[in-house]
C-alpha positions in Angstrom: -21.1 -45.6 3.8 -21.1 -46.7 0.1 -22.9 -43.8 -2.5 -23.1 -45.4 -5.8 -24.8 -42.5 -7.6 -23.7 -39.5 -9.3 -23.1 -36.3 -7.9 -25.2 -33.3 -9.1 -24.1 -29.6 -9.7 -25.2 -27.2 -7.6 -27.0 -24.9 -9.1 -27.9 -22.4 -6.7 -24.6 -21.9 -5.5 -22.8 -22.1 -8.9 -25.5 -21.3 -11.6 -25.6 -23.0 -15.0 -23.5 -20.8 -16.8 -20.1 -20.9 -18.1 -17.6 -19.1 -18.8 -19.5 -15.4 -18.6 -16.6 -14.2 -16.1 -14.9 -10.5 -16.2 -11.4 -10.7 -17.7 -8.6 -9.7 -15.2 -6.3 -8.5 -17.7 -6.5 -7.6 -21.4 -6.0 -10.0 -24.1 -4.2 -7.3 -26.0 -0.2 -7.7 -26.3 -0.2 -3.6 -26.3 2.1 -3.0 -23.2 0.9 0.6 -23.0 -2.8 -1.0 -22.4 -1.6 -2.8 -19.8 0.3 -0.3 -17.9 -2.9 1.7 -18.1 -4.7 -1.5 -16.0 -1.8 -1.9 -13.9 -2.4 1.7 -12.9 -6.0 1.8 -12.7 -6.4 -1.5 -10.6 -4.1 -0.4 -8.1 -6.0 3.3 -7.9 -9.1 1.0 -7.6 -7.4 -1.0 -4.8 -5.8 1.5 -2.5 -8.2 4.8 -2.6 -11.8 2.7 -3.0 -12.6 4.8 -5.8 -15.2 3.1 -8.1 -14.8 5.2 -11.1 -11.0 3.6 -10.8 -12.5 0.0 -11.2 -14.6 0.5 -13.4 -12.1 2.3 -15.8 -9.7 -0.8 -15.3 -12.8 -3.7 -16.3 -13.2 -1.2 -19.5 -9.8 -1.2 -20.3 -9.7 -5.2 -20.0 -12.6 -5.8 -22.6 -13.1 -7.0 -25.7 -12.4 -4.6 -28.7 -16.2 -5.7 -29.5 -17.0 -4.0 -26.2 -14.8 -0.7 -26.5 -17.5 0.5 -29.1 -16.0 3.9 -30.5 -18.5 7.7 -30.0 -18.3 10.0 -32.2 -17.8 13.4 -31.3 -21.4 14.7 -32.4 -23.0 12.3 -30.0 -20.2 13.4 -27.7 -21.2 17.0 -27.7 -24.4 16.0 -27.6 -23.9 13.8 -24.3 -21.8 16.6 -23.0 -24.4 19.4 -23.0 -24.5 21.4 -20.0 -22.0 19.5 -18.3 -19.2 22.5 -19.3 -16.2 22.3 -17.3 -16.0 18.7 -17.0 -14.2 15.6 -18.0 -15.6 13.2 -20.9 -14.1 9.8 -20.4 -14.5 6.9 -22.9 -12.5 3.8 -22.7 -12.9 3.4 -26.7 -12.1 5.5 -29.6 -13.2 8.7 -30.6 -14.0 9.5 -33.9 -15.1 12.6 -36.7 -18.9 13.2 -37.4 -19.1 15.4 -41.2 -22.6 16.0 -40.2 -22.1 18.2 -36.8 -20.8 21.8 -37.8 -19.9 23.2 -34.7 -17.7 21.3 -31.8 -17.8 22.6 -28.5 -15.3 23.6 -26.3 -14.8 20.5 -24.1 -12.0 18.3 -22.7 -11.9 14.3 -23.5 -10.0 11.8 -22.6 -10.1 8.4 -24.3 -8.3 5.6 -25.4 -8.0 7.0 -28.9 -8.3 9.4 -31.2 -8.8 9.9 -35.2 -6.8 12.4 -37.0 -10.2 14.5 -37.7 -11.6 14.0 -34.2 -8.7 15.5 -32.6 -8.1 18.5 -34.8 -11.7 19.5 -34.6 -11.6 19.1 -30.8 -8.5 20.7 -30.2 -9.7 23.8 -33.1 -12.6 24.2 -31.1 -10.1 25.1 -28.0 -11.1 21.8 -26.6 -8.1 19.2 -25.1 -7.6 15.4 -25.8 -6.1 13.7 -23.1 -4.7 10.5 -22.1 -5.5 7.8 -19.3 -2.6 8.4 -17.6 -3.0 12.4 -17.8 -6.3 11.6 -16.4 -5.1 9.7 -13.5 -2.8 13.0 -12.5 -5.7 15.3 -12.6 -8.3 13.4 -11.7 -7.6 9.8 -9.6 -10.8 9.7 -8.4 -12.8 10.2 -11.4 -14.0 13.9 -10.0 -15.6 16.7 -12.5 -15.7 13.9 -15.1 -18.7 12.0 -17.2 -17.9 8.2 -17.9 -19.7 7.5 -21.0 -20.1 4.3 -23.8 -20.2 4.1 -27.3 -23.3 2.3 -28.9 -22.2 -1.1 -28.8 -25.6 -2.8 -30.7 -25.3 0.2 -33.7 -23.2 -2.8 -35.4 -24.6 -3.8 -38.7 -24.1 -7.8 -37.8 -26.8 -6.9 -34.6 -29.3 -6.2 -37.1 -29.1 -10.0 -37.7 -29.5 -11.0 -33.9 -33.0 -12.4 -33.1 -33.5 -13.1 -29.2 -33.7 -16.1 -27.4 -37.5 -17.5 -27.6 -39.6 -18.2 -24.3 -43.1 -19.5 -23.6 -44.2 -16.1 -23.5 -42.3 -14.5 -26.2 -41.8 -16.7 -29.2 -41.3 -14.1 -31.9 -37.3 -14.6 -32.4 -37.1 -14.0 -35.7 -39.5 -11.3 -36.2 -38.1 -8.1 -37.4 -34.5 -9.5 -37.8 -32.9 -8.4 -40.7 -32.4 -11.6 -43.3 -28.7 -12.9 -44.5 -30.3 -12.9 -48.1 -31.8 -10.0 -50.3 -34.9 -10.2 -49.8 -37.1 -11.0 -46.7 -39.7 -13.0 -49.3 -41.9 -16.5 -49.8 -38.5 -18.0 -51.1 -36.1 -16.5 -48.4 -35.1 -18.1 -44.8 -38.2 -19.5 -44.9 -37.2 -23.6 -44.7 -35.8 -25.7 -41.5 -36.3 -23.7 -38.5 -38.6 -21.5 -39.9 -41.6 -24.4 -41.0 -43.2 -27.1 -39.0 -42.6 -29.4 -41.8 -38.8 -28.7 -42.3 -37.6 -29.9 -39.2 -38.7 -27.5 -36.8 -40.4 -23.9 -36.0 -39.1 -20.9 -34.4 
């Protein structure tokens, strides 16, 4: 049996995208990091715990991805969850404009010099990852929580992807140039008779 034309992809069973895979291990040379992921991925693997995998995907992100909190939203995340655990694979940094810190215990990847000192002032703890996997293997009595990853100034810029039903990409995007005028961003791309409109 001869076939003389070209095989397809398949689609369904692969999709059409590339390359939008989880990382197995950190890109990061830091050998503490990747103790940390040696130890989490092996908690994640021998108890079934699914705080314990999701801890070790966080650890293995991008630094884009490991968006910092600062400790007023932290407080703020952490009300009337006293007694428990904050964990943020990311840094935690100062907030000037919050005047009182509650007493709370954090773990995280990192702290500032401020963050610290007001957290531990306030009789509060900063703890490690590996602490944290002593007390707490499981991820019990503990809050998993994110930074804001999109409170980046460059996402200001980001339009979305256009469809049939939503063609408005550009609308209330923040412009590269001064001024959002007549003269501004307003060529190719942006004109039917430059090129093409979006």
């Amino acid at each position: 049996l001869s076939f003389t034309g070209k095989m397809g992809i398949d689609l369904v069973a692969g999709g059409r995208r590339v390359g939008h895979n989880v990382r197995k291990a950190p890109v990061s040379q830091d050998v503490y990091l990747k103790l940390l992921v040696k130890l989490y991925s092996f908690l994640a693997r021998r108890t079934d715990s699914k705080f314990a995998g999701v801890i070790a995907k966080r650890l293995c992100m991008s630094r884009l991805n490991k968006a910092p909190l600062s400790i007023a939203r932290l407080a703020r995340y952490m009300k009337g969850k006293e007694g428990k655990t904050a964990v943020i694979v990311g840094a935690v940094t100062n907030d000037a404009r919050l005047l009182e810190v509650p007493q709370m215990t954090v773990c995280a990847l990192r702290f500032t010099e401020d963050a610290r000192a007001r957290i531990t002032k306030a009789g509060g703890e900063c703890i490690t990852f590996d602490q944290l996997a002593l007390r707490a293997p499981k991820g019990s009595n503990t809050v998993l929580l994110r930074g804001p990853k999109n409170a980046r100034e460059s996402v200001s810029h980001f339009g979305h992807r256009t469809t049939v039903n939503n063609p408005h990409t550009h609308d209330a995007v923040k412009p590269y140039v001064r001024s959002k005028g007549r003269k501004f961003e307003k060529a190719r791309g942006r004109r039917r008779s430059n090129g093409f409109k979006v």
